[in-house]
N, C-alpha and C positions, 0 to 999 in steps of 0.2 A: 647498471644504473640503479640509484635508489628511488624507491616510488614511495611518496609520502602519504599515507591519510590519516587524515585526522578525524574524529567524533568526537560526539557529545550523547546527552542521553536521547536531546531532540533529534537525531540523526544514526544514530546510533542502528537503528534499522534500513535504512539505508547502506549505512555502511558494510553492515551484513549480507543486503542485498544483491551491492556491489562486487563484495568478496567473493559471493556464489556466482556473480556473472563471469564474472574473470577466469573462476576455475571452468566455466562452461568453456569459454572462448582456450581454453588451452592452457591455460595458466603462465607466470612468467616465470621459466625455470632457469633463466639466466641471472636474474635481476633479483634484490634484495630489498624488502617492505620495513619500513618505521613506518610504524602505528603510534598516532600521539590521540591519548586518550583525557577529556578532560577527569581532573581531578574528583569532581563529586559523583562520576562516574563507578558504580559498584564494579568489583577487578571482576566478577563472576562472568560479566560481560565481555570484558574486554579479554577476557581467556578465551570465552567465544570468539570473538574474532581472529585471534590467534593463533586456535584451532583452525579457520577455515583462510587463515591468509598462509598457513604451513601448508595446504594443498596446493598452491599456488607458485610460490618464490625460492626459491635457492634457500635464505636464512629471512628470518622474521627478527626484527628489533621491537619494542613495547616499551615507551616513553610513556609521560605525562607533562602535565602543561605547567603543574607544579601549585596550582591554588584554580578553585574553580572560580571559571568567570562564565558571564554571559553576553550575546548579541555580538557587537563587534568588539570588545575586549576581548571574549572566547576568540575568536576567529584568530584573533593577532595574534593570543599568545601561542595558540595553536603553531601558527608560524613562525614564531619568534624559537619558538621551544625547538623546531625543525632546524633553523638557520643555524641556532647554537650547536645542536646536535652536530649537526654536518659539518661545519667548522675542524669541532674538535673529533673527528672520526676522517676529517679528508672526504667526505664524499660529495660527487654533483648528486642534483635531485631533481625528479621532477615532483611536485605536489601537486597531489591529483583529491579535491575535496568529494566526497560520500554524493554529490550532486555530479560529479563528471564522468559521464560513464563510455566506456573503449566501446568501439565499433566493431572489431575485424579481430579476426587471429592477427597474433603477432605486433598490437597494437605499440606495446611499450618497446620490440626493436626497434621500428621506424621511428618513433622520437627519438630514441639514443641516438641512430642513425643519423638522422635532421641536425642532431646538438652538436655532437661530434664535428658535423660537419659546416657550423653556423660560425662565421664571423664575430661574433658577439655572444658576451657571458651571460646573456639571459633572452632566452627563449618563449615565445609566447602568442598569444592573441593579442594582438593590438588593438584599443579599441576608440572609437571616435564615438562621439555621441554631442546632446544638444541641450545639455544639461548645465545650467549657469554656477558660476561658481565652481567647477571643480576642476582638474588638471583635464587636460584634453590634445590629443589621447593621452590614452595612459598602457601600462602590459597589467592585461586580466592577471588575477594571481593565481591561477592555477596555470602556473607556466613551469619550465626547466630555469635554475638556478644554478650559480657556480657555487661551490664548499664553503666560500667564503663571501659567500654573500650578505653575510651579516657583518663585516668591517666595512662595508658600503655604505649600510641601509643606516647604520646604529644610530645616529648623530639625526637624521631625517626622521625616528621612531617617534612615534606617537601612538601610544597605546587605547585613545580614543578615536583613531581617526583607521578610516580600513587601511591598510597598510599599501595596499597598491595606492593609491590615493595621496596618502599621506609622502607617500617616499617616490611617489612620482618622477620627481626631478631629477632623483639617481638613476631609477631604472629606467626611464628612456630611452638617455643617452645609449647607454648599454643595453638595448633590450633589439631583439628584432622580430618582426611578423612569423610564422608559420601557419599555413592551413592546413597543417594536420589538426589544432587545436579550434573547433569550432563554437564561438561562444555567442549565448543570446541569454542576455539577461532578460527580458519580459519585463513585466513590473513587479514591483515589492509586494510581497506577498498573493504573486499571484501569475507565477513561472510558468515558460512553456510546459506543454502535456501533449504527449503523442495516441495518435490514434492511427484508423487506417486511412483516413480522408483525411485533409486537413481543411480546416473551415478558416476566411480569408479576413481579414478583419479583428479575428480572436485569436488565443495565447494556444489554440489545438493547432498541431503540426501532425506532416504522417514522415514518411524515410525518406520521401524525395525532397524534403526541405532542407534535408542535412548538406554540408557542402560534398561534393565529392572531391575525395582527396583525403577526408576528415579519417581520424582515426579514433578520434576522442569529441564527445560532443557535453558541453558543460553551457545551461544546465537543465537539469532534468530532475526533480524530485517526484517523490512516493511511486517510482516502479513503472512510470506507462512506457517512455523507454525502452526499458530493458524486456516487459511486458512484448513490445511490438519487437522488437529482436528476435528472440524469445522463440513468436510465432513463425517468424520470419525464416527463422534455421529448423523448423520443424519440433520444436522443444512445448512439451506439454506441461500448463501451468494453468491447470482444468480447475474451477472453483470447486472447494469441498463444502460438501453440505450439511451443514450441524442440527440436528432434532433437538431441541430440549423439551425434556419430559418431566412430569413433576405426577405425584398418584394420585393427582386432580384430572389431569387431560393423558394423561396414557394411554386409557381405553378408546381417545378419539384418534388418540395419534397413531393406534394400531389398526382399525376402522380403516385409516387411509393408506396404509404401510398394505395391506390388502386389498387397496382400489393398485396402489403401484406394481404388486404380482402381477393382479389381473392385466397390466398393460402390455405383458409379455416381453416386457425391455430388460436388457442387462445395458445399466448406462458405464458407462468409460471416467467414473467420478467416483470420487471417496464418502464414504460419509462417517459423521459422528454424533454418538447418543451421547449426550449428556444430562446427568442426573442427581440425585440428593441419595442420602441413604434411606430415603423415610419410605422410597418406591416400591411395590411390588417385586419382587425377585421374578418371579414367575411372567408376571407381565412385561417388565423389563425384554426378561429372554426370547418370550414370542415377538416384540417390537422388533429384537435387534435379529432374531430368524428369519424376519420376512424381511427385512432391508437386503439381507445376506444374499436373494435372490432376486436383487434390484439393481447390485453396484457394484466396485470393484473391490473393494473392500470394506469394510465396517470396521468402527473403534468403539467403543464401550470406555468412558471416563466420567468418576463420582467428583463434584467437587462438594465440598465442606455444607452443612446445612446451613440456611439464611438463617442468620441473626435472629431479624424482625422478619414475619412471616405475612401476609397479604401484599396486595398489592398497594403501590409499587413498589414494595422493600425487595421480594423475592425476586422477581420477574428481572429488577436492576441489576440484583445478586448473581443471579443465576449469567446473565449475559458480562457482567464485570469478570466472572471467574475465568468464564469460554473466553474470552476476548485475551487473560493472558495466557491460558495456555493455546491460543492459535498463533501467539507472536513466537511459537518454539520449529512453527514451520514456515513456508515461503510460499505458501497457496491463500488468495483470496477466499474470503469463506462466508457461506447463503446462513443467514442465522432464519432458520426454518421451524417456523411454532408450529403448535400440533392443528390449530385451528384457520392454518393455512391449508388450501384443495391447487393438487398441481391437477391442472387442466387436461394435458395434450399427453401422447407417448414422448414430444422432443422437447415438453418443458424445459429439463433442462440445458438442453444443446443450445436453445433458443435464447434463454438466460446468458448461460455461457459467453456466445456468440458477441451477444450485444453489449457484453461486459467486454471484452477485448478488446473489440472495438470500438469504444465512449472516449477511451482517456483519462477517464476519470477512474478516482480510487473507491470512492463510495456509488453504489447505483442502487436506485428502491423506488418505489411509490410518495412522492411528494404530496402531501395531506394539503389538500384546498384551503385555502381560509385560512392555514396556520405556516403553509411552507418550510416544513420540516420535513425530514422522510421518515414516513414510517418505519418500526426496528424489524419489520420482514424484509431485508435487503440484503444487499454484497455489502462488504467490510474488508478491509484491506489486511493481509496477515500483521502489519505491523498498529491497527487500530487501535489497541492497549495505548501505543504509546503517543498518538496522535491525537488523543479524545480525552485529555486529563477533566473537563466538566462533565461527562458521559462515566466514566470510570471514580469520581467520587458523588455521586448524586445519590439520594438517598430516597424523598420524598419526593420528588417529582420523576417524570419518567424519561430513564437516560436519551430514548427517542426523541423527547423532546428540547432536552437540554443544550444537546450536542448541534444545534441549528448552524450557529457560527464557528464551530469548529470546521463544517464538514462543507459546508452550504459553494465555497467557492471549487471546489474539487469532487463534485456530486454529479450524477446524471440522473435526469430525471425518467424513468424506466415506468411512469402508470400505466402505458400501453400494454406493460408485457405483467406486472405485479401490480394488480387490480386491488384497490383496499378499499374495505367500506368496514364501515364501526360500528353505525348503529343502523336501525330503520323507525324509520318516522311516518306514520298516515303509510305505514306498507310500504315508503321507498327509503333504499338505500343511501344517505350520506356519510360521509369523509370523516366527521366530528362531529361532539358536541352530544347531549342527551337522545333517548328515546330508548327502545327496544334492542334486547341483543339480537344480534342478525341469527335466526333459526327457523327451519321448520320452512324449509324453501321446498318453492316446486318449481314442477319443470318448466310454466310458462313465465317465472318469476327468471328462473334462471336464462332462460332463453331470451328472456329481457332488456336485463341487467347486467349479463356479463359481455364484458367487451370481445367483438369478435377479435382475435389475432392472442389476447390474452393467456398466458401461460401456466399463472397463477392467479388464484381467490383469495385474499385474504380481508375478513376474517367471517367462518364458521362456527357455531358454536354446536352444533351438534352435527351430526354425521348425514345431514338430508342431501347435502350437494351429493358425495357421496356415492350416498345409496342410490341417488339418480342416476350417474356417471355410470356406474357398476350395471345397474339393470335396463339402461338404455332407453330410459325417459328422457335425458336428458342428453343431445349430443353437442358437443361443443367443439367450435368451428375457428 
């Protein structure tokens, strides 16, 4: 069988996502992938996916859509590009879009199997709903199609209209039910998300809500899915924790890189230093010596000096640069400043944990008063390309920019990443004017800091610290 996907740049990370789940699950080594890439899409990419849809499938094909479109023109021609293709090569398909992801080894035998064995030339999710104005039902378009399923549909096209939709009336007739293919569309803009609970009322699901039977569940955006899979088969997809240093806060950030020895932990997590050339060499190497006997491994990577130097030019700099080279792995990533304090020895397991299971792609400390999260959180590997206001912001701070990017697909984690900015009349607030927070003591910190908390953020000089380390200060 032929298994179609298509991307775009917005998807595009997914689709990579995808690609690496498939080869987890076994890969399809019977079956043969057309990749339809949209047009304004860079090929550097789509050689990636190529690359990692070759681990997978018997032979790999790599089309285009032939002019870039967006929204639902992209989608159609996407499929239109598919129909054609197949036609003039003879093959059935099933299109399987970067949002549908396989459940089980062996996922794409039993559709073939199902198809093979279906009364009817199109295969699918049928769907009913209560939605005025439009065909009802109709077959979801991530179904099985015959080769020439575009001498059917042609004449019913409408390049403006979604194409299941729009060509309704043809594939109907000819379409039949399968619950291998399990579909829930949620609302626009705001798609199921899997965790381990599911919460009843809302678009969180966990594995028991999938049908059983399902082979393929569509749909699922930004990874929580695959995320709970993932966990589900034993497969570690441990968040990495990124330090940025700059030869402004180095010295604090190695302060606490020596509260992390002292904790006597070797944690099961990656980390990465990230820097400018303007750094200390020396200081640099003792930061990234004491991580070395913190964690599973350490990476050391310079990106390019800021432009414009203060804040916020740098600081956006520095986080724009990390952001694309994290979308080059498949791990969510802790953007970890120096004038954060991890609390506990299980900080991070603690983190971890409750990132797994949120469902959600972004998780941090939500700022009172302004409902944004703070830029001390989880970021999803593919956040480069999901945060286009956060990734060109200049003057203002990408934390704060990024509010409606992130805001429907966010959890909110204050419990566990504590943030406070300033202090006013001696107490800690979220925002807005007064005192940099320093120069704490123990009965301040015994105070203030939220029992269960994992992390502090933000310190400005090394008192938390020096508390933590000499036992003034024990946190519970």
């Amino acid at each position: 069988m032929l298994c179609v996907i298509p991307f775009h740049a917005g998807d595009f990370q997914d689709a990579k996502r995808l690609l690496l789940w498939i080869a987890d699950l076994g890969g399809c080594p019977k079956h043969e992938c057309l990749l339809i890439a949209d047009e304004g899409l860079g090929w550097q990419f789509v050689f990636e996916c190529k690359k990692l849809a070759e681990q997978s499938f018997e032979k790999v094909h790599v089309i285009s859509n032939g002019e870039h479109k967006t929204g639902i023109e992209g989608a159609n021609s996407m499929f239109k590009a598919a129909a054609i293709w197949a036609l003039e090569n003879g093959k059935y398909f099933y299109f399987n879009e970067p949002d549908a992801i396989p459940l089980k080894y062996g996922w794409l035998d039993e559709i073939e199997i199902a198809y093979k064995n279906c009364p009817s030339k199109v295969m699918g999710a049928v769907v009913s709903h209560e939605t005025p104005n439009l065909p009802n039902p109709y077959v979801e378009g991530c179904s099985v199609y015959p080769s020439d399923i575009w001498t059917y549909i042609e004449k019913t096209w409408n390049p403006k209209i979604a194409w299941p939709l729009a060509c309704a009336s043809v594939l109907m007739p000819m379409g039949t039910n399968t619950e291998l293919l399990h579909h829930v569309w949620g609302e626009t803009g705001n798609p199921p998300v899997f965790a381990d609970k599911n919460i009843p009322g809302t678009n969180v699901f966990c594995l028991k809500n999938i049908k059983e039977g399902a082979v393929v569940f569509h749909r699922s955006k930004g990874g929580s899915l695959i995320r709970l899979l993932r966990k589900a088969r034993g497969i570690s997809q441990s968040i990495v924790v990124v330090f940025p240093v700059c030869q402004m806060d180095v010295g604090l950030a190695i302060h606490h890189a020596k509260w992390l020895v002292s904790m006597r932990q070797k944690w099961s997590h990656s980390a990465v230093v990230v820097f400018d050339s303007t750094i200390n060499v020396n200081q640099l190497m003792e930061f990234r010596n004491l991580l070395n006997q913190c964690f599973l491994n350490v990476e050391t990577w310079k990106y390019p000096i800021p432009p414009v130097g203060g804040w916020p030019h740098a600081p956006n700099w520095a986080w724009q640069q990390t952001a694309i080279r994290m979308a080059d792995q498949n791990n969510p990533w802790f953007w970890f400043e120096a004038d954060s304090v991890a609390l506990t020895p299980d900080w991070i397991e603690s983190i971890d944990d409750e990132y797994q299971g949120c469902g959600k792609s972004w998780m941090g400390a939500v700022v009172k008063g302004m409902g944004h999260m703070n830029g001390v959180g989880i970021y999803p590997c593919d956040a480069a390309f999901r945060m286009p206001d956060a990734m060109s912001c200049t003057n203002l701070a990408w934390d704060y920019v990024c509010k409606n990017e992130i805001e429907r697909d966010l959890h909110d984690a204050s419990h566990l990443i504590q943030h406070c900015w300033t202090l006013v009349n001696g107490e800690p607030i979220e925002t807005g004017g007064g005192e940099l927070p320093a120069r704490f003591t123990a009965e301040q910190c015994s105070r203030w800091i939220r029992k269960g908390a994992a992390v502090f953020h933000r310190s400005k000089d090394a008192s938390i610290v020096e508390l933590l380390m000499s036992g003034q200060y024990r946190h519970e």
